[in-house]
N, C-alpha and C positions, 0 to 999 in steps of 0.2 A: 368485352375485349377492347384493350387503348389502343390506339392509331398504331403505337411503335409495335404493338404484338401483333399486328393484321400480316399477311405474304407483303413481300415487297414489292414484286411487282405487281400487285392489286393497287396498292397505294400510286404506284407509276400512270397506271392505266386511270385512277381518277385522276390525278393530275392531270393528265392529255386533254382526255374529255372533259374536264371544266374551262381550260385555258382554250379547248377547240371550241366550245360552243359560245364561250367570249368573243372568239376572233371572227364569229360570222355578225356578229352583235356590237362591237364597241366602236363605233363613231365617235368622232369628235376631236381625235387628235391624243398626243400622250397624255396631257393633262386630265381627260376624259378615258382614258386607261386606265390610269391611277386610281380615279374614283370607283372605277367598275372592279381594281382588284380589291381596294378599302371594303366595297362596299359584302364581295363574293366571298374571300377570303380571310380578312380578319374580322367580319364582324358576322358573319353566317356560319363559315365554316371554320372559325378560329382557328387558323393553321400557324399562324403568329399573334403577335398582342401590337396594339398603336406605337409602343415606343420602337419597337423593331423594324415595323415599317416606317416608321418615318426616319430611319439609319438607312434603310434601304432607297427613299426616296433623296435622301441628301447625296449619297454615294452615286447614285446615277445623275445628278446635276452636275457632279463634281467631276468624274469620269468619263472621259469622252467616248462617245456610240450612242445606240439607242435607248433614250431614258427608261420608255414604261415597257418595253421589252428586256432591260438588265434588271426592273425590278423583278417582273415576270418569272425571270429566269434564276432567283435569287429566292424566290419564294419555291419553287419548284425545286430548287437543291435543298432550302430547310425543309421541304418536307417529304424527298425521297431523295436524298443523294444529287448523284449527279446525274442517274436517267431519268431523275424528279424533272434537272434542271433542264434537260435535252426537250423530253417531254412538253413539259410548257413550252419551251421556247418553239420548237416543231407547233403544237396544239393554236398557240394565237397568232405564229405565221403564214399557215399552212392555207385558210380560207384567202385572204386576202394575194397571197402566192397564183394560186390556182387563177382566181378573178383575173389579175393584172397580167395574165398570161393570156387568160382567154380574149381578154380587151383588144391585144395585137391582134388575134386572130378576127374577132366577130366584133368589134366594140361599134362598126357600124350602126350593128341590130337595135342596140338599146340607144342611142340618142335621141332623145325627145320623147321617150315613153314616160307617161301623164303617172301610171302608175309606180315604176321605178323611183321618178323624182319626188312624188309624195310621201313613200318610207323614207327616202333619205331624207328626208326634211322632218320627219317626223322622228330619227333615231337620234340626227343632231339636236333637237328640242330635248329627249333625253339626258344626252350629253350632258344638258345643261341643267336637270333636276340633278344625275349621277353624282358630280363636280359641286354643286353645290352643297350635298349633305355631306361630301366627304369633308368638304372647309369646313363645315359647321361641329363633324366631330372632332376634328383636327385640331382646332379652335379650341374646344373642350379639354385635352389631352394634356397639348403644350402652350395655352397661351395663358391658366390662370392667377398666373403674376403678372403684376404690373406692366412690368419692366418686358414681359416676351411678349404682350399684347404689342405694347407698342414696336418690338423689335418686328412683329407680322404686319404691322401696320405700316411703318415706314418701308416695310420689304416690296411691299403691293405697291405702293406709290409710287417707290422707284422704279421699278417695271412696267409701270402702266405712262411712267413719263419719259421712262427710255428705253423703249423696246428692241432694245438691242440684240445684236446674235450671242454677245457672251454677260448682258446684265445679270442673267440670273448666274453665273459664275463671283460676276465682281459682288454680288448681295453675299451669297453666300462667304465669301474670302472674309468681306467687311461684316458679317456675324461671327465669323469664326475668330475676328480681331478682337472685337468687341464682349464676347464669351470666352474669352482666354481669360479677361481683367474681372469676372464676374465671380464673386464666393457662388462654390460646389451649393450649399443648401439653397438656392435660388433656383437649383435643375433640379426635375424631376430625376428618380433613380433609372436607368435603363435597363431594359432586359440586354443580356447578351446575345448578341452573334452566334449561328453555328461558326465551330472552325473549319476551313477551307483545306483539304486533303491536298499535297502537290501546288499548293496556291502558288508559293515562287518561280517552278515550273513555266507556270502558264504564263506569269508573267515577261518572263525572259520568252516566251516562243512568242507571246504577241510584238515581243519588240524586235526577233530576229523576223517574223514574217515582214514587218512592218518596212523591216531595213531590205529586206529581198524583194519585195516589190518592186523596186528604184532598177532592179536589171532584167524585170521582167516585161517586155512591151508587144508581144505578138502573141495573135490567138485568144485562145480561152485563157492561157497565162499571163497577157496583158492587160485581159479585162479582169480576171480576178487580182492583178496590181494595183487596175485604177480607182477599184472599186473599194477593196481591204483599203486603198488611203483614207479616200473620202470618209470611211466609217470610224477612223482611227481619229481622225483630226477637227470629227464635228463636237462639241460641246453646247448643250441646251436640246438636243433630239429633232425632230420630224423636223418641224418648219424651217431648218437652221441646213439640213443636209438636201434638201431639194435643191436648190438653187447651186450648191455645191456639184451634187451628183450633174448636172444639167452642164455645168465648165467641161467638167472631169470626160464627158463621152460628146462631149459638141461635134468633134467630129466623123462621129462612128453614126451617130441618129440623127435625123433630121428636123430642124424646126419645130415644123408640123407635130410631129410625134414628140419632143419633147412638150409640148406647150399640153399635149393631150394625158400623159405621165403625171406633169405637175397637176392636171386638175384631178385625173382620177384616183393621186394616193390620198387627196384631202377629202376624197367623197366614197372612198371604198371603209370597210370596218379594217380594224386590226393596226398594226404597227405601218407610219408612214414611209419608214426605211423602205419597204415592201416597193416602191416604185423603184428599185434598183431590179428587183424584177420586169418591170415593164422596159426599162432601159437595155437589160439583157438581152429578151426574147427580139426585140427590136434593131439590137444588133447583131444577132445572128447573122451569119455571110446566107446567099442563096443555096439552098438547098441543107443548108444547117439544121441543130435539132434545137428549135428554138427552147425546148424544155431543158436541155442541156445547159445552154447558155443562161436563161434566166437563175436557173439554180445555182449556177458559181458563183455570175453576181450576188444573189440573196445570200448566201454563203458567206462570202467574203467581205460584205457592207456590215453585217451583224457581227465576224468573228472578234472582231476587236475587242469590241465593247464588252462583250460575253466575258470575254478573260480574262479585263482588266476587272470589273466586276467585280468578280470572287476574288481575285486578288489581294483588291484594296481592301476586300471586306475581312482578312486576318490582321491586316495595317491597323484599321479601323476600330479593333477589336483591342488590340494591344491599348493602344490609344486611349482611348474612353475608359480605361483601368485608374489613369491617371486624374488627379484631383483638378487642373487645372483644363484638361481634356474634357472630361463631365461636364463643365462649364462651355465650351467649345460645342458639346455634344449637345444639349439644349439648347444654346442660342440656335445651331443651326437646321433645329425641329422647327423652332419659332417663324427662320427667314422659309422655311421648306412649306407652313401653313401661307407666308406671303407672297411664295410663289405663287402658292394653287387660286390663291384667290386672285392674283393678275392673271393669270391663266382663264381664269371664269369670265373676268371682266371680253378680255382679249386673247385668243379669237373666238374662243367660245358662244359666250353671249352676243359677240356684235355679228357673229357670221350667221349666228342661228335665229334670232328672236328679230321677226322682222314683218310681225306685224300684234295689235295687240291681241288677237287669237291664240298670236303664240306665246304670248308673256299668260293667260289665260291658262293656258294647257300646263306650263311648264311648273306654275304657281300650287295649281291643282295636283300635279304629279309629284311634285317634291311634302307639301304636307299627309299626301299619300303614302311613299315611301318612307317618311320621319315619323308620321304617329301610328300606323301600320304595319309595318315591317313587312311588306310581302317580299317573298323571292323575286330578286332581280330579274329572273326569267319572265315571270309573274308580267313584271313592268313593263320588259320590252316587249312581250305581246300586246299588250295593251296599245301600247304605242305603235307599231307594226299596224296594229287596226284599225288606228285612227289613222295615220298615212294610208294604210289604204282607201278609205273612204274618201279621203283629200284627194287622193289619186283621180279617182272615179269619177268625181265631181269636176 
């Protein structure tokens, strides 16, 4: 029986539960997302082909919101609709949700536990096998010409010298310049796009919520205003919308607790947006339902991006039909390989690898994974056990 003849909601139901069992697992930040769907999704469970997702990885740099959660959410619509796409996106935010809520309440309990800090350091060691086979097939896909070698190579260089909040935007613009001027048989062919059902729809409602926010300022209505801005107007994902979210409710949460949010969305698994959660429950009034609260904000930090998403991705579609697009549409596979590898560089590697045990492990784990192919699952047990062990010790 093929995938499209199975029940539909059977297909729903694995989606959930692959994107759920990622979201208790994926450390490391979007870049480190990316590679855990490359790694789960197109290349285990081919639910798409390389050239797909890397339309899907250029469109969420390009689109502002959560990157490796729009791609998330974009694999989950090609592969069941749109409760494909709900699914995932619920599935890999729902563990780190839960976490950042319970943190307001109990996060006392875990500071300083030997064993806690040893998985984490050992799932970010991950991260950085995860991210690095993805560059390596990535690599393989769209850079065997010349000309996209270098276009990945110059991409990474730029980003690793100017780590800016919208460099990986201005790479991309300046690939997509530079790929307009380029003959079609220099690109690789691409697989199409699903088409997006009501795409304009969505479009036009993320740009009325966007404009209704501006009158909304009290209650649970002014925190999902503050919150839907911030998620509408970040470009580059996690590390870009923290510091943002942190303006946006300065005076709803305090200090303290904000300084506590920034550190636990870059050390919990799942999408970093997810600290719009923490900011939520935190602002709760007394005697509030702080699950209430966190869930608007999470809600309303994610809707954006979600919508414009699918949206752009019938733009998208039309688009790369065109001979000079095609060109457009491969360079900006090329600068998408130089992101991920600035990404590995920074923060990946520099937050993670930080002693040489751990360049050791990571080394060992990544020729594991490449000449082996075991389930990712496989992996992160592994690694789970070796943090626990570090733990103990």
């Amino acid at each position: 029986m093929s995938d499209q003849q199975r029940p539909y909601f059977n297909r729903v139901f694995e989606v959930f539960i692959a994107f759920f069992l990622l979201g208790f697992t994926s450390f490391g930040g979007p870049a480190a997302h990316l590679g855990y769907f490359n790694q789960t999704f197109i290349k285990r469970k081919q639910w798409a082909s390389d050239a797909q997702y890397a339309q899907w990885v250029a469109l969420s740099q390009i689109v502002p919101g959560p990157g490796s959660s729009q791609v998330g959410f974009a694999l989950g619509y090609h592969r069941a609709g749109w409760m494909g796409g709900l699914a995932a996106f619920v599935g890999f935010t729902l563990p780190s949700f839960v976490v950042m809520v319970l943190l307001v309440q109990f996060g006392h309990y875990w500071q300083g536990n030997g064993v806690f800090d040893g998985v984490v350091q050992a799932l970010k060691l991950l991260a950085v096998v995860v991210v690095a086979d993805a560059c390596v097939s990535m690599w393989r896909s769209f850079c065997q010409r010349k000309t996209m070698a270098l276009m990945a190579l110059l991409s990474a260089a730029f980003l690793i010298v100017f780590p800016l909040a919208f460099a990986s935007l201005v790479v991309l613009c300046i690939a997509a310049c530079v790929g307009f001027f380029l003959s079609a048989s220099t690109t690789s062919h691409d697989d199409p796009l699903p088409k997006v059902r009501f795409a304009g729809f969505f479009v036009l409602l993320a740009g009325a919520l966007f404009l209704l926010s501006f009158v909304l300022d009290t209650g649970l209505s002014g925190l999902f205003a503050e919150f839907y801005q911030a998620g509408a107007l970040v470009f580059g994902g996690g590390h870009v919308v923290l510091p943002m979210l942190s303006a946006f409710v300065s005076d709803r949460v305090s200090d303290a607790n904000l300084l506590v949010g920034y550190a636990a969305a870059q050390a919990v698994p799942g999408p970093m947006f997810t600290m719009a959660s923490f900011l939520g429950a935190s602002a709760a009034p007394q005697g509030g339902n702080i699950w209430l609260w966190a869930g608007v904000a999470t809600v309303a930090v994610f809707l954006s991006g979600l919508l414009l998403m699918l949206g752009a991705q019938n733009v998208w579609q039309r688009l790369s039909s065109n001979v000079r697009c095609r060109g457009v549409v491969g360079s900006l596979n090329a600068a998408v390989v130089g992101i991920l590898i600035a990404a590995l560089y920074h923060p990946i590697a520099t937050s993670s690898l930080v002693s040489i045990g751990d360049v050791i492990f990571v080394v060992a784990g990544f020729v594991w994974l490449k000449y082996k192919r075991p389930s990712i699952f496989k992996v992160i047990g592994v690694f789970v056990f070796i943090g626990l062990v570090q733990g103990y010790w």
